[in-house]
N, C-alpha and C positions, 0 to 999 in steps of 0.2 A: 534570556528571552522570557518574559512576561508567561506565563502558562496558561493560558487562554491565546494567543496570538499564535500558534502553531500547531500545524494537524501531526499528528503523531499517532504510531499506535506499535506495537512489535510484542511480539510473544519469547515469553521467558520457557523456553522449550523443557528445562528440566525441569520445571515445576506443574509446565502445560496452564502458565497462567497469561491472561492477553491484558497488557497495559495501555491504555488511550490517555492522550493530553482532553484535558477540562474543552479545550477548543473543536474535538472531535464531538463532543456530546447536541454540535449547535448543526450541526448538519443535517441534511433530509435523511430521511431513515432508510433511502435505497442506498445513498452511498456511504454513511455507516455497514447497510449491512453486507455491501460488497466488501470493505477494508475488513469486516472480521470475518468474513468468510476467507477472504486469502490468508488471515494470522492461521485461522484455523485448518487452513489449507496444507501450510507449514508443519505444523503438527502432524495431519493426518498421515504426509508424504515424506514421516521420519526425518527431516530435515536435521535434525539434530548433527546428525553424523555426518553432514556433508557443507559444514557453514563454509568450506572454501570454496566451495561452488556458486560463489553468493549472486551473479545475477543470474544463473539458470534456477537457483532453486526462487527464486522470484518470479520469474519466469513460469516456472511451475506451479508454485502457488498461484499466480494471477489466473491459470489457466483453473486449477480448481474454481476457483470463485464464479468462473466464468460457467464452468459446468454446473456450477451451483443455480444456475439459473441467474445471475447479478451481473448488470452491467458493467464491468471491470473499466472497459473503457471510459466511461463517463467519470468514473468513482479517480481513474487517475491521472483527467485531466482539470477535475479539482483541485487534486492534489498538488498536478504541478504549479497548477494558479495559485497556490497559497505559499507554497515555496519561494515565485517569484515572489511575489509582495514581503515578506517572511525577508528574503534578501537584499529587496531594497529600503525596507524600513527598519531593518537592524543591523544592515552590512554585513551580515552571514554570506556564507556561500554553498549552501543548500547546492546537489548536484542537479541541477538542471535535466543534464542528455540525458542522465540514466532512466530520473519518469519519462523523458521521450522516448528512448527504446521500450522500453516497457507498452508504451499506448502502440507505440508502431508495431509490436509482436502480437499482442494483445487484439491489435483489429483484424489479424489476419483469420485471429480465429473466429470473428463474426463472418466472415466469407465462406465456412467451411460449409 
């Protein structure tokens, strides 16, 4: 894939360094800084130690971000928007459901 064409981002936890694809830079700056609030979410909530746990600790970090004040939910239903396009104009198979559980878990905590 083209490196501009896909939103990307993930933290390299042993280094505590946060990587974004060039296509993240083109975003509004509320949902950049929702997606590095959750990298950094990852971090704070020692993830390291628990990568088998990989959609709670997602889970978790989204919920950070969320506490961070950033609209998590908006930030990843960009995300999934870009993934579809992402998988229909290069025939990848980006996972779909999992950004939807994610928004779906994520909204329940704007009801709290």
């Amino acid at each position: 894939l083209p490196s501009d064409s896909f939103l990307n981002m993930f933290v390299d936890i042993d280094v505590n360094v946060i990587v974004l694809s060039k296509a993240m830079l083109n975003l509004d700056d509320d949902i950049l800084k929702a997606a590095m609030a959750h990298e950094v979410g990852h971090i704070k909530l020692g993830h390291a130690k628990r990568l088998h746990e990989e959609m709670q600790i997602e889970y978790e970090a989204d919920q950070f971000a969320f506490e961070q004040g950033h609209d998590i939910v908006k930030a990843l239903r960009v995300l999934r928007r870009n993934a579809v396009w992402t998988n229909i104009k290069y025939g990848t198979s980006l996972k779909i459901s999992t950004i939807t559980d994610r928004i779906n878990v994520a909204k329940k905590l704007t009801r709290v």
